[in-house]
N, C-alpha and C positions, 0 to 999 in steps of 0.2 A: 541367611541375611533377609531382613524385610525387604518386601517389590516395595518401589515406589509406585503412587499412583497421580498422575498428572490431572488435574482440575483445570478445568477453563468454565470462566465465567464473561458472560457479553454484559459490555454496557453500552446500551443503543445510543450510539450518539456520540459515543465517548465523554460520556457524561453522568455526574450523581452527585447526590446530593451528597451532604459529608456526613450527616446522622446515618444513610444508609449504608455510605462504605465505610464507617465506623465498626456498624454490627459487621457485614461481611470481615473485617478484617479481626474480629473476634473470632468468628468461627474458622476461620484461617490456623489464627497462633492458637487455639484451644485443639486442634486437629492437630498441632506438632511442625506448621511451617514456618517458618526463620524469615523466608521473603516474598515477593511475588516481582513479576514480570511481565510489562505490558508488551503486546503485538503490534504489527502494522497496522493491523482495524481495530484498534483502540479498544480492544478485549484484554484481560487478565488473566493467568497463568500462575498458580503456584503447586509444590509437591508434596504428600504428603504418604506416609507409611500406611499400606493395605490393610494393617490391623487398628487405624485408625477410623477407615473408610464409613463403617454405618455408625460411627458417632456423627461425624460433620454431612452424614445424608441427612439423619436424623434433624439436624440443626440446623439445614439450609430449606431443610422439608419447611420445618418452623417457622423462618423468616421469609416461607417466599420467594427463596432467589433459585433459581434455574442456571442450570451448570452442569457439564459434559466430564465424561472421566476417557481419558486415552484416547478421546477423538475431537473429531470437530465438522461436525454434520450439520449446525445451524450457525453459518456465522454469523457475526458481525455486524449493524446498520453500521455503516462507517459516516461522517457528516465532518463537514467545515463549521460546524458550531460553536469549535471550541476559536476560531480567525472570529469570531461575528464581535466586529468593537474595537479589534488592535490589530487586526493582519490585511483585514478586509477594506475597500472603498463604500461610501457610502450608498444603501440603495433597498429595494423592498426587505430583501431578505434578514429580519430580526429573528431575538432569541421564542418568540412569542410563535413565530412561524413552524419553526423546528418541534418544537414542542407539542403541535396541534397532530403535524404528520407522524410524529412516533406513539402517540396515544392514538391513533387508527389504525393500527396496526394491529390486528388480532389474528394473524397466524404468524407462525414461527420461521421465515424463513431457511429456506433450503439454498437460494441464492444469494452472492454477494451483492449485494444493496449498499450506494453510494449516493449520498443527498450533497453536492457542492456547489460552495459560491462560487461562479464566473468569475469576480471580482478579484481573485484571491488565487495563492500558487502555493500556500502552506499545506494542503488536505488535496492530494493528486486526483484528478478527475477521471480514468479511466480502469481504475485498479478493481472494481467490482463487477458483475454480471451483468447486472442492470444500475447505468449509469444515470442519474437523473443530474441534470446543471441547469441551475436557475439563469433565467433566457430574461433579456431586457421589461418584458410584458410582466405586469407585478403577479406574483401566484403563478405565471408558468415559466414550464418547465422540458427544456429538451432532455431525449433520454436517447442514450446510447447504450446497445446492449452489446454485450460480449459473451457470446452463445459459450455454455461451459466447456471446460476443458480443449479450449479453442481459442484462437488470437483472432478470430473473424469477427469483427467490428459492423453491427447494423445501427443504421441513423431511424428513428423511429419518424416518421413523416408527418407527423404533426408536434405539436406540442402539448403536456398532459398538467391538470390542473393539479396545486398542493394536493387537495382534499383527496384526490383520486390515487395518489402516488401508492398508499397500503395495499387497494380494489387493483391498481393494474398490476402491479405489484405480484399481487396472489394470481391474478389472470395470467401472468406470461408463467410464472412460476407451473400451474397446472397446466398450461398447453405443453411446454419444454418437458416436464419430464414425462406426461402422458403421450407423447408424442418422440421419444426416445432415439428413434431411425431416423428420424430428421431433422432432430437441432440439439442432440446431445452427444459430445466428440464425433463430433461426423466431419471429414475433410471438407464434405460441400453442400452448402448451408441456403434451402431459396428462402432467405430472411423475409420476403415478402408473405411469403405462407406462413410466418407467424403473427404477421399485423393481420391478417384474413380472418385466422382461428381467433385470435385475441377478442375483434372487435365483432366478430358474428355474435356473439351470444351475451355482450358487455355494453353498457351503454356510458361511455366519460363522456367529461366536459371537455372541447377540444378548443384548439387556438390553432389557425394554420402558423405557418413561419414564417414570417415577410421579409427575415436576415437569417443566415449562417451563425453559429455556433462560432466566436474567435477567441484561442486559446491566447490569455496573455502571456508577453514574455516572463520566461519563470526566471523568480526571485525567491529565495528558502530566507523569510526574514530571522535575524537573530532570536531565537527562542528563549533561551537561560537567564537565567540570574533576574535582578531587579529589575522592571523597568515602567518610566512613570507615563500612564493614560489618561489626560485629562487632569484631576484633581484626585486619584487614587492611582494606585499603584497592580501591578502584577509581577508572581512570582513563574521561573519556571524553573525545572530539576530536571537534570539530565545525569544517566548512571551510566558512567561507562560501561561496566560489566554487566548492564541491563537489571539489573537485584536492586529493588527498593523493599530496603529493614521495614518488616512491616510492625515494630515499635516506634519508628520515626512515623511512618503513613498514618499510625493511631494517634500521634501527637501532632500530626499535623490537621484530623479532622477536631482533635478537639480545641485547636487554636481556629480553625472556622467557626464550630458553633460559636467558639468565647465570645468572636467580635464580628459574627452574625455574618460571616461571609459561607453562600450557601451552597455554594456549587465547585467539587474539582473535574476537570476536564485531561482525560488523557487524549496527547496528539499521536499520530501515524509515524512518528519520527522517533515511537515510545518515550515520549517525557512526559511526565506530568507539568499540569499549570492550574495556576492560584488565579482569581482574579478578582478585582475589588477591595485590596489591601487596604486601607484606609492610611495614609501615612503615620497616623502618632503611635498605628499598630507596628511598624516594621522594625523597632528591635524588639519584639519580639517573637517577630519572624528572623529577625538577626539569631537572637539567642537559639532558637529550634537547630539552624542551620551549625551554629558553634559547636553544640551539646554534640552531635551524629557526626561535626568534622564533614561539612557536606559544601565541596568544593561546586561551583557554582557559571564560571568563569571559563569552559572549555575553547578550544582553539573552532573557529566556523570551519576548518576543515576537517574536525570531527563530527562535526552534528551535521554533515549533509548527506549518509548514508544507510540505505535502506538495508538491510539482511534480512534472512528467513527468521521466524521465528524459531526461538527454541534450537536454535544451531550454534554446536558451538565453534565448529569450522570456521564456517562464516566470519563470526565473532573474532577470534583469533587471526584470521585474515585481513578482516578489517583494521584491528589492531595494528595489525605489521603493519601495513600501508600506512595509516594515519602515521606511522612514528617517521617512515620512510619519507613521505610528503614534506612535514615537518623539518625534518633533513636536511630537502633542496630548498626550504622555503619557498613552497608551492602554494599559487597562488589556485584558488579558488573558485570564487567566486562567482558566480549564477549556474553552478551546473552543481549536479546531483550523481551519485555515485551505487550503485545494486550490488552485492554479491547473489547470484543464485547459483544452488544445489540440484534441486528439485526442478527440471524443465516447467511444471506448471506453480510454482509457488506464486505467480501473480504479482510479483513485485516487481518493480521497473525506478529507470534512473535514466538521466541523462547518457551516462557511462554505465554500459553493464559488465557483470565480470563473471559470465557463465563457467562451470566447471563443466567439463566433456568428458574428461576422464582424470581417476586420481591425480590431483594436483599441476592439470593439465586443462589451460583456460583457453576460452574466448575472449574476447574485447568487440564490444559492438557501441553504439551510440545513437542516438537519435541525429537524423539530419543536419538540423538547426539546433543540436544540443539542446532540445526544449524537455523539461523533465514528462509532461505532459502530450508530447503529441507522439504516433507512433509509425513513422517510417524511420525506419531503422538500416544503419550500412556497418557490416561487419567490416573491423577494420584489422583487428589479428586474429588467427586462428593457432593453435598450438605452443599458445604460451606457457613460461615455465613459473613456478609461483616465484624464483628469485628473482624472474625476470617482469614482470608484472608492472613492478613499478616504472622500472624506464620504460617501458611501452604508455603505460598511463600521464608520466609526465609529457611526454611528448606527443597525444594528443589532447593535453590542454592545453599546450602552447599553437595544434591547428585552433585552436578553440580560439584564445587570444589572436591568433592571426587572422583569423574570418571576422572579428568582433572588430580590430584597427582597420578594417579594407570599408572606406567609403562609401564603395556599390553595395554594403550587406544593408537588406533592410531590415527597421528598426521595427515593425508594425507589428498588433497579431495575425498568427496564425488561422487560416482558415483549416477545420480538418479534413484531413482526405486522408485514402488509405493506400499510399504507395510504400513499397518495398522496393531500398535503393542498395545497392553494393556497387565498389567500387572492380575493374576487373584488371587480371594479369593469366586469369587460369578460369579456368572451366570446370563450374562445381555445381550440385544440385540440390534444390531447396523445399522443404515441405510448405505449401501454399495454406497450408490452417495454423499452424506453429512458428513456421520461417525455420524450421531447425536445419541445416545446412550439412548437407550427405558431402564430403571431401575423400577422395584416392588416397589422400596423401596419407588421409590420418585413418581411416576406416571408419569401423565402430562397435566399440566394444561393448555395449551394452551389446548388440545383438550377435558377435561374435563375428564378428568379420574385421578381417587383418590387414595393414594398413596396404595399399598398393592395389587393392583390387576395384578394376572399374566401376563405377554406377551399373553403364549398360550393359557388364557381366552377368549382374546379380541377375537370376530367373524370381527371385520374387523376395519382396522385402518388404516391413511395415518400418513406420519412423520409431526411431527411439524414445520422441518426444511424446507423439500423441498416438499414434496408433496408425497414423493413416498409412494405407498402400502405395506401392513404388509408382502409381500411376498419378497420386499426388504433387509426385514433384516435377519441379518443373528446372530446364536447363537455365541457367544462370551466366553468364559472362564472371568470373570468378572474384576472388580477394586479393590483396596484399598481402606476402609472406614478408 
């Protein structure tokens, strides 16, 4: 049997033009692919048979496009560009801007690199390495990093200009990994000693911060189907099963050239989006959608859930639940929903739904259920997948209950970095991960069976990240 060989290709920005992902999606179906599948960072995924492999090098050599086989060692620029017009409030940050900053960019990142509008809750603000959010002052920009393979959150203490975003960009990126022993998976991080290295040998343009960073309250606005902006229109396409036919993708680029719309934009929620339909063009954005039978119209408690890429667990998990939701006719609304596999797969939600061991979850959630801010209170620990669900509905009805109560307030959020859990028991937690050492349950990753103390064990790393037993810290416990 032929291997398959997995392709990933970035589009910085989540963005292209439709002549170019035209060609790309030629050399796709001419390699033997049926479909392709976008990511969280707005990159593309398709697969294709190993004896296929040096025809489509061959042909991507040709075109210029750059693309990883079986890995993914440069990700993604992830960006709010594709919000800039219809998701977003009005304010410096244009399409003009974004563009300036990805054409400065002349090395390949090795970090996740995230460019967001403040303004906006569509494109999550803290999912990459080096977080830059554009700050009230026009052209800057706060930047928050998240040192790799680590939940440790540094606030960089100024503010860094557009032009400068590639230059600092490449500076943190070569201190961090030249510097490896102290700020790459490392339990404890003097984040100050990277502003030190950064700015000794670099010269930006700076802006002090005269205000905080405030995370607005998050709203996932409707994404799909038709909807009118202004005096044109936008499309968006959402696949269940994440496979977009890339015979429909090629008829859909060349219904953009036809009527000169120039740009498709994949979001982090994997959908694609159309924008600047012209109205007397939309049946024949009708007809496109008829021909492929392309349902358009999904339930909003479908589309507000993050999974891993390329999983199809996840996937499948997701599925149950949406059907389950659906069910009780659950309500939704302003909260966002994770499956993770992968302790570091970097994806986050209001609701997260970790897996600990086979088919044996977590339930955690953000404070203030804000998809975007990150203290976090585990609220079940060894849940079953049948049981999943009634643990989930029933905390979105705390959700609903803290949203009715008059004392909750309504403002943004300022960020800070608190870790909250509620207590009944006495459990221990990894201070760079948060991953949570429990008796009850042990841990099988590292082979230890449920019942045996913390302060038994003579020596232990996390399961998550690596750090040592001296990492964690004692906890006032969870709700069983």
């Amino acid at each position: 049997m032929n291997k398959k060989q997995l392709i990933k290709v970035n589009l910085p920005g989540g963005v292209t033009s439709a002549g170019d992902f035209y060609e790309f999606l030629v050399i796709a179906q001419n390699a033997g692919a049926a479909d392709v599948r976008f990511g969280n960072r707005q990159q593309l995924y398709f697969e294709i048979s190993t004896d296929q492999l040096e025809n489509m090098e061959f042909d991507m050599l040709s075109a210029g496009i750059e693309y990883e086989i079986d890995t993914d060692i440069h990700p993604n620029i992830t960006s709010s560009y594709i919000a800039d017009g219809i998701f977003n409030h009005e304010n410096w940050l244009k399409e003009g801007v974004y563009k300036d900053i990805f054409d400065l960019f002349s090395h390949k990142p090795l970090l996740k690199i995230n460019l967001v509008d403040s303004n906006q809750t569509f494109v999550p603000f803290f999912s990459g390495n080096l977080n830059f959010i554009a700050s009230p002052v026009s052209n800057y920009w706060y930047l928050y990093i998240r040192f790799p393979k680590t939940n440790t959150l540094y606030y960089w203490p100024v503010l860094v200009y557009s032009d400068d975003i590639p230059a600092m960009s490449k500076a943190v990126q070569e201190v961090i990994f030249t510097n490896k022993q102290l700020f790459y998976d490392q339990a404890e991080i003097a984040a100050d000693r990277l502003y030190q290295l950064v700015t000794a040998d670099n010269q930006f343009v700076i802006q002090q911060i005269d205000q905080p960073l405030l995370i607005p309250e998050f709203h996932l606005p409707y994404y799909e189907g038709f909807n009118r902006h202004g005096n044109k229109n936008w499309l968006g396409i959402y696949r269940r099963n994440e496979l977009f036919d890339i015979g429909f993708l090629m008829e859909i680029c060349n219904l953009c050239m036809q009527t000169r719309v120039g740009q498709l934009y994949i979001s982090p929620w994997k959908s694609l989006l159309i924008k600047n339909i012209e109205t007397k063009h939309r049946p024949l954005w009708g007809n496109l959608l008829n021909k492929y039978r392309i349902n358009i119209r999904h339930a909003s408690n479908e589309l507000n859930w993050q999974v891993e890429d390329l999983c199809d667990q996840c996937l499948s998990l997701k599925q149950q639940l949406v059907r389950e939701f659906e069910e009780a006719d659950l309500r939704t609304y302003r909260l966002s929903f994770a499956i993770k596999r992968s302790p570091k797969s970097g994806i986050y939600g209001s609701i997260m739904i970790r897996e600990r061991k086979p088919d044996i979850f977590e339930i955690v959630h953000t404070r203030d259920f804000n998809h975007n801010t990150r203290e976090f209170v585990s609220y079940k620990q060894g849940v079953s997948r049948a049981d999943l669900s009634r643990h989930l509905i029933a905390l979105c009805n705390v959700f609903y209950e803290q949203q009715s109560n008059a004392h909750i307030a309504s403002s943004p959020k300022k960020v800070e970095d608190v870790i909250i859990t509620t207590s009944q028991k006495t459990v221990y937690q990894c201070k760079s991960c948060f991953t949570i050492y429990d008796e009850l349950y042990g841990d099988t990753l590292n082979e230890i069976a449920p019942g045996i103390p913390f302060e038994s064990l003579d020596s232990y790393e996390c399961s998550t990240c690596g750090a040592p037993k001296k990492n964690f810290e004692e906890l006032a416990g969870i709700n069983n």
